[in-house]
C-alpha positions in Angstrom: -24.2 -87.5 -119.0 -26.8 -88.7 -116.7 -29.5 -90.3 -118.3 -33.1 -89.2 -117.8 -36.1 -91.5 -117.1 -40.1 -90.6 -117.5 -42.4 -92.6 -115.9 -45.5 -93.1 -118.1 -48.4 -94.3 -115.7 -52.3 -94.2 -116.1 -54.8 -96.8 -115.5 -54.2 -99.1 -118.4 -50.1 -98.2 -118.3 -47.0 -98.5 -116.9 -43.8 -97.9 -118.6 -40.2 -96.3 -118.4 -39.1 -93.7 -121.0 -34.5 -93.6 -120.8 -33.3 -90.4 -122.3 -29.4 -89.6 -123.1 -26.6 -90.2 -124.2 -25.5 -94.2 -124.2 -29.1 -95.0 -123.0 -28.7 -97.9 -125.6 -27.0 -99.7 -122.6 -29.5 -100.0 -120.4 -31.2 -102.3 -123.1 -29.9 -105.7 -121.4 -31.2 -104.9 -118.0 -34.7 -103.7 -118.4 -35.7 -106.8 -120.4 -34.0 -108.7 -117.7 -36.4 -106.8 -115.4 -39.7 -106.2 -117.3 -39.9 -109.0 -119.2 -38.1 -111.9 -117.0 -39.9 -115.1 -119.1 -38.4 -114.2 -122.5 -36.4 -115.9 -124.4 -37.0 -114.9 -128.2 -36.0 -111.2 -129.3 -37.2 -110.1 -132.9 -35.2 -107.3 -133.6 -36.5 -104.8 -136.7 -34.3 -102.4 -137.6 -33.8 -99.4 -140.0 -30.8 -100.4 -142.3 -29.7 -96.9 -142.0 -28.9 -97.0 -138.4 -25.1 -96.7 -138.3 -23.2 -100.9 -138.2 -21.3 -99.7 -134.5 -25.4 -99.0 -133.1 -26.5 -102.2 -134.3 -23.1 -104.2 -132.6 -24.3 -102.3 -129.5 -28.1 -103.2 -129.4 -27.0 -107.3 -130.7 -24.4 -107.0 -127.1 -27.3 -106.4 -125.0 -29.5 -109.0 -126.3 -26.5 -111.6 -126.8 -28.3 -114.2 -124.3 -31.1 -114.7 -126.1 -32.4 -116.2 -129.2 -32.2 -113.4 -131.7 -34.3 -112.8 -135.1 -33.0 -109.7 -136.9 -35.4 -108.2 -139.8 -33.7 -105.0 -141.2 -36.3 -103.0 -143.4 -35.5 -99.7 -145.6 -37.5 -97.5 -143.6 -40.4 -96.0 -146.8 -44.4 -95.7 -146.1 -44.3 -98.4 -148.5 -43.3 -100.5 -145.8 -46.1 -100.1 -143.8 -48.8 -102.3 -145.3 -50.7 -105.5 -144.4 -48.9 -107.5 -147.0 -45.6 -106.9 -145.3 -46.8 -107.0 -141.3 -48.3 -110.1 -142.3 -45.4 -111.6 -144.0 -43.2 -110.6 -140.8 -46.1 -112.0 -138.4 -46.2 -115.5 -140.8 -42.4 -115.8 -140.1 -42.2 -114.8 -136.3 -45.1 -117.2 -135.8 -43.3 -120.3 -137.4 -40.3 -119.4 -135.0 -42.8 -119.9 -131.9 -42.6 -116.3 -130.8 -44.9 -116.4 -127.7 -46.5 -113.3 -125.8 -43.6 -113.5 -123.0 -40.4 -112.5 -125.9 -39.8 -109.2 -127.2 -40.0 -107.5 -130.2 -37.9 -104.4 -130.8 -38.0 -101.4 -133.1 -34.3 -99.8 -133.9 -35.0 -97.0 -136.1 -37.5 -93.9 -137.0 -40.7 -93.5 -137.0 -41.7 -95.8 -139.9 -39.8 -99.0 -138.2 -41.2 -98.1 -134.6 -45.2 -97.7 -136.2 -44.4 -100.6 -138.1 -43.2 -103.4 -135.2 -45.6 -101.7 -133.1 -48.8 -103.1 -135.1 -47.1 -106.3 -135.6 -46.3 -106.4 -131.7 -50.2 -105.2 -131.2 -51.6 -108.1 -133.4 -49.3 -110.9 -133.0 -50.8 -113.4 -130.5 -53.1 -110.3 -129.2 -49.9 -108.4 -128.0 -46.1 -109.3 -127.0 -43.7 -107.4 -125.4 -42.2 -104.3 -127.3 -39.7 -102.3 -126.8 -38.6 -99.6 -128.9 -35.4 -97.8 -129.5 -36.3 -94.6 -131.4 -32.8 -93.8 -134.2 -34.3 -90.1 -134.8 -35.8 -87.1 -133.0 -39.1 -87.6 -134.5 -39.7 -90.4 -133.1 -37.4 -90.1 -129.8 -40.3 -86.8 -129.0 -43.2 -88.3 -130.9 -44.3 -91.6 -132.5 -41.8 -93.7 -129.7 -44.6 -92.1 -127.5 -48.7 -92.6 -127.1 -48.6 -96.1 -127.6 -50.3 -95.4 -131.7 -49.3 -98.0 -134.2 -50.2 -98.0 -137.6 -49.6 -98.9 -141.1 -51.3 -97.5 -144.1 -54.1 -98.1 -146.9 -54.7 -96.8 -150.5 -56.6 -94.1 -149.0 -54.5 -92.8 -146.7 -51.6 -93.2 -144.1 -51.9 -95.0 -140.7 -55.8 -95.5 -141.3 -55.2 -99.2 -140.0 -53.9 -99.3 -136.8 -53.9 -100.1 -133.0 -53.1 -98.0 -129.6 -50.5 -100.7 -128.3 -48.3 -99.5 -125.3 -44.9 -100.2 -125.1 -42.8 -102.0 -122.2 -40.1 -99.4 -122.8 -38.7 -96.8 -124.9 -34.8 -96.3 -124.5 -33.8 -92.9 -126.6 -30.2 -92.8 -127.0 -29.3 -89.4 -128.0 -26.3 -90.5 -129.4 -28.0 -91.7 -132.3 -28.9 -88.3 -133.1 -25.0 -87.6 -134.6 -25.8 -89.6 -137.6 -28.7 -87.7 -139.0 -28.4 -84.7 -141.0 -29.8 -81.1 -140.7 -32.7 -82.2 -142.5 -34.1 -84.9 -140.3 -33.2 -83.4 -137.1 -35.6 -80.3 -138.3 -37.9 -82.8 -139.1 -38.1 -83.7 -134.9 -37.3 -80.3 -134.3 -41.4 -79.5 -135.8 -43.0 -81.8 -133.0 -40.5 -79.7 -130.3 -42.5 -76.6 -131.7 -45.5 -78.1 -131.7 -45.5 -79.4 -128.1 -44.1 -75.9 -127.1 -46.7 -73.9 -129.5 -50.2 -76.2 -128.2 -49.0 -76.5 -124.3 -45.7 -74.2 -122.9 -45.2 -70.6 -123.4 -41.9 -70.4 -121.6 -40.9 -73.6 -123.6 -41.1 -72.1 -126.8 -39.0 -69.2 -125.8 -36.3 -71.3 -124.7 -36.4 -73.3 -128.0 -36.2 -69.9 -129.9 -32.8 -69.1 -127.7 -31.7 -72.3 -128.1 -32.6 -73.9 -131.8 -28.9 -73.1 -133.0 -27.9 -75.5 -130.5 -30.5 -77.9 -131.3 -30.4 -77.4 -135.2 -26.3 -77.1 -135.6 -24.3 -77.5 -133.0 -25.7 -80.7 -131.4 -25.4 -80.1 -128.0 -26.0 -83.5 -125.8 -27.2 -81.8 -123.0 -29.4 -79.0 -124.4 -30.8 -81.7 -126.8 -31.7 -84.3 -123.8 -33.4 -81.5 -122.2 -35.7 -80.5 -124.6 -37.2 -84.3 -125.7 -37.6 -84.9 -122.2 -39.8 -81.7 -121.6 -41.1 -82.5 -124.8 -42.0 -85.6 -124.2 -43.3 -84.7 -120.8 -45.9 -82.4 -123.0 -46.8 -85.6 -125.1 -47.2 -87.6 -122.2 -49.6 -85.1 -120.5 -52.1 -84.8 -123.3 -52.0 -88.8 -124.0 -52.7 -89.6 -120.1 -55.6 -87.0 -120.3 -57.4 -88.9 -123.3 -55.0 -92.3 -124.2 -58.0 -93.4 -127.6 -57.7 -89.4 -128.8 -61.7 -89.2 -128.5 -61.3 -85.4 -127.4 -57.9 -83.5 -125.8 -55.5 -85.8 -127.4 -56.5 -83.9 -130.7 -54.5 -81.4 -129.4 -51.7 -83.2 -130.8 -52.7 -82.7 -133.9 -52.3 -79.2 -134.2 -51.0 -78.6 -137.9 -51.4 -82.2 -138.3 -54.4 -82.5 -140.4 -52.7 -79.7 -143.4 -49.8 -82.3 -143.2 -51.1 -85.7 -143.7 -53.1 -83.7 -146.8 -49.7 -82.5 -147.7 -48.0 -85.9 -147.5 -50.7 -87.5 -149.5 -50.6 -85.0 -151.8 -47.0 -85.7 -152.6 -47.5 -89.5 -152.4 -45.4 -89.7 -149.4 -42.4 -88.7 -151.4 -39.1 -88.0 -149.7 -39.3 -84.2 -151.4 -41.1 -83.4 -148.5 -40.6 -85.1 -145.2 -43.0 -85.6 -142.3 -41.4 -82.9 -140.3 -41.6 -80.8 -143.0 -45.2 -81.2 -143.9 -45.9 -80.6 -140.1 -43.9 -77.4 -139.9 -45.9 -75.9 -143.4 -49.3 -77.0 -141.4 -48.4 -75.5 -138.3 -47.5 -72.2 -140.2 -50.7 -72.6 -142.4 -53.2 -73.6 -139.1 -51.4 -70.4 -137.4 -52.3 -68.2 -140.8 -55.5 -69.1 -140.6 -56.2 -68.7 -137.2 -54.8 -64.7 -137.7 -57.4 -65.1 -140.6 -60.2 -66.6 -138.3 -59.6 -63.7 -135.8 -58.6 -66.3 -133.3 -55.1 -65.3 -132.7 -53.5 -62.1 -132.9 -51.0 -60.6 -135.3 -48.1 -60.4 -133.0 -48.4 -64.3 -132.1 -48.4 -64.8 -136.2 -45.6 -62.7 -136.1 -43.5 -64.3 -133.6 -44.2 -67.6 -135.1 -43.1 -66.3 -138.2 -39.9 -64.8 -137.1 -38.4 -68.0 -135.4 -39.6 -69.9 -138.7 -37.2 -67.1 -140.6 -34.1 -67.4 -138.5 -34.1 -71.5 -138.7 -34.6 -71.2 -142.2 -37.7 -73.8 -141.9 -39.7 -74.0 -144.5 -43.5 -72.7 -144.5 -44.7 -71.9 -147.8 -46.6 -74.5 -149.3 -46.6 -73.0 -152.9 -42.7 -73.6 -152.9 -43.7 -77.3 -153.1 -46.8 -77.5 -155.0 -48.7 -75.5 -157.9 -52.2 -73.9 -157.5 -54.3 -77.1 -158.7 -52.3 -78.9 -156.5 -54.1 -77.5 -153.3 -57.5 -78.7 -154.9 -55.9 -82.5 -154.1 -54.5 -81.4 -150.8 -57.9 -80.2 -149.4 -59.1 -83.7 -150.9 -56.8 -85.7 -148.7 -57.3 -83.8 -145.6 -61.4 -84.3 -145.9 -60.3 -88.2 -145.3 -58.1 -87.6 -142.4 -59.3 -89.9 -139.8 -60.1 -87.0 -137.1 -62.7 -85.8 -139.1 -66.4 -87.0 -138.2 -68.8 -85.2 -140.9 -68.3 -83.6 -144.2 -66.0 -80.8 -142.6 -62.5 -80.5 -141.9 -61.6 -80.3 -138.3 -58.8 -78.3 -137.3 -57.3 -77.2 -134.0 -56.1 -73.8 -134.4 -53.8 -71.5 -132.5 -55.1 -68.8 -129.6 -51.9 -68.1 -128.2 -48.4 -69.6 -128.2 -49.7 -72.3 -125.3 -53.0 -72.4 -126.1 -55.2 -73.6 -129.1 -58.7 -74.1 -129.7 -60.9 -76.9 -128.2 -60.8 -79.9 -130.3 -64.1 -80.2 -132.3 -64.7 -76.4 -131.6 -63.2 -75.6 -135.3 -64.4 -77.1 -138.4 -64.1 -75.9 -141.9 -66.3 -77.0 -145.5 -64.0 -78.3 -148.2 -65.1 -75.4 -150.6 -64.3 -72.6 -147.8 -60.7 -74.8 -147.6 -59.9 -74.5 -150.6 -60.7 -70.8 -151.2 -58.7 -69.9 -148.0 -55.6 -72.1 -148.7 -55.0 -70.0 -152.0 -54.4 -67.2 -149.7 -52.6 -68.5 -146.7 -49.8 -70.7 -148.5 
């Protein structure tokens, strides 16, 4: 399989993105060539990543002197206490702004070494190596890093660009149905805010996404996916305005998640795919989009089998605390709730354009979950 490289360039950035199959060896070479003066590696990875991934990644780095941190990927690992703790320890070894850190695993691992890269020394090299398809098509991207607070996740954070991102698809084959629909909801997403014609492919293809793990199909779609990420983050890198795009279902999820207290019964993927599916409902509801884009939305959700009913997860006096947590979220800049919601399958609504009171929230989410 030839591998696939993005070039993410704008004014403040520069940076290769490796897609495919075996992309893990390219590792060696592009610090070689990127980052020529180092000499120290910090490698944090997800103990979950299979023992024959981590042999690979410790090959390519054999010629320098290497610091492996291996974390259970929770939220509860992304705190001050614990970047600190990692920051105290890299900074006894003499880590200087010229060595590398780099994140082998999900989402958690990759927001997690990426504030500690951010912070340490005002910034050092990091690369990251994104273990699932959330993060190969999402947090690996953007350069947002992050870890959480008691009111909320990724409150505290930084936008730190990487030096690399090296997505081996091969990775993939270890993860089960569950987490590869969890990536599979930011493929819809970038398809559902952005590309028409890329959300009818993904509807032709998601059995070959979803089940049959094909290589090529799968390398396809995160690099047009990413390709959509890409776009809106080089149109507005601090999210002040398009960027919010991005957060199309977004702002229903994090109140989902918090909801839950970050609890594996409902994973990030899955929280996005129930707010996508609720931001679509209320945009019907709104008058905003029509029927038959509710409907078709609705019909690829029923084939996959994804879920998008959030009163299969939570009771009615649940939502009260959902509606709660989503008046925090950090995209919101008054005592409303600011939502992007859905035109058309490609287009949404201009960020700011949409915003909601927590009493008309919770009287609407009754009826659309």
């Amino acid at each position: 399989m030839k591998i696939s490289k993005i070039q993410v360039k704008n004014k403040n950035t520069n940076y290769p993105i490796f897609i495919g199959n075996e992309a893990i060896s390219l590792l060696g070479k592009q610090i070689k060539k990127l980052c020529p003066k180092t000499k120290k590696v910090g490698l944090i990875l997800d103990k979950k990543i299979p023992s024959k991934y981590k042999s690979k990644i410790k090959k390519q780095i054999k010629n320098y002197e290497i610091y492996v941190y291996e974390y259970l990927p929770s939220e509860k690992l992304k705190s001050f206490t614990k970047a600190n703790n990692l920051i105290e320890d890299l900074l006894k070894k003499n880590f200087n702004r010229s060595d590398v850190i780099i994140a082998a695993g999900g989402g958690i691992i990759g927001d997690f070494a990426g504030f500690v890269s951010s912070i340490l020394k005002r910034g050092v090299n990091f690369i990251n190596l994104p273990s699932t398809l959330l993060a190969q098509v999402d947090s690996s991207i953007g350069g947002k890093t992050g870890v959480n607070s008691e009111k909320g996740k990724n409150l505290i954070g930084s936008f730190y660009q990487p030096t690399a991102v090296i997505s081996d698809v091969g990775l993939l084959k270890s993860l089960s149905k569950r987490n590869l629909v969890c990536g599979f909801a930011e493929i819809l997403k970038h398809s559902l805010i952005h590309d028409r014609s890329f959300f009818k492919s993904l509807n032709k293809n998601s059995k070959n996404i979803l089940e049959k793990m094909n290589f090529e199909t799968i390398k396809n779609v995160i690099t047009k996916s990413c390709k959509i990420k890409i776009y809106f983050v080089n149109k507005d890198e601090k999210e002040k305005s398009k960027r919010m795009i991005l957060n199309f279902g977004h702002t229903f999820a994090h109140g989902i998640e918090a909801a839950n207290n970050y609890s594996r019964r409902i994973n990030h993927g899955e929280a996005v795919l129930i707010g996508m599916i609720l931001a679509t409902r209320l945009s019907f509801r709104k008058k905003i989009c029509s029927y038959t884009t509710l409907n078709t939305i609705e019909n690829l959700y029923k084939t996959n089998n994804l879920p998008k009913n959030l009163k299969d997860f939570f009771s009615k006096k649940d939502l009260k605390k959902i509606v709660n947590f989503m008046a925090i979220d950090k995209k919101n800049y008054d005592n409303k709730i600011n939502l992007i919601l859905l035109k058309r399958i490609g287009k949404t609504t201009v960020p700011g354009s949409f915003k909601i009171s927590l009493k008309e929230m919770k009287n609407v989410l009754e009826k659309i979950s």
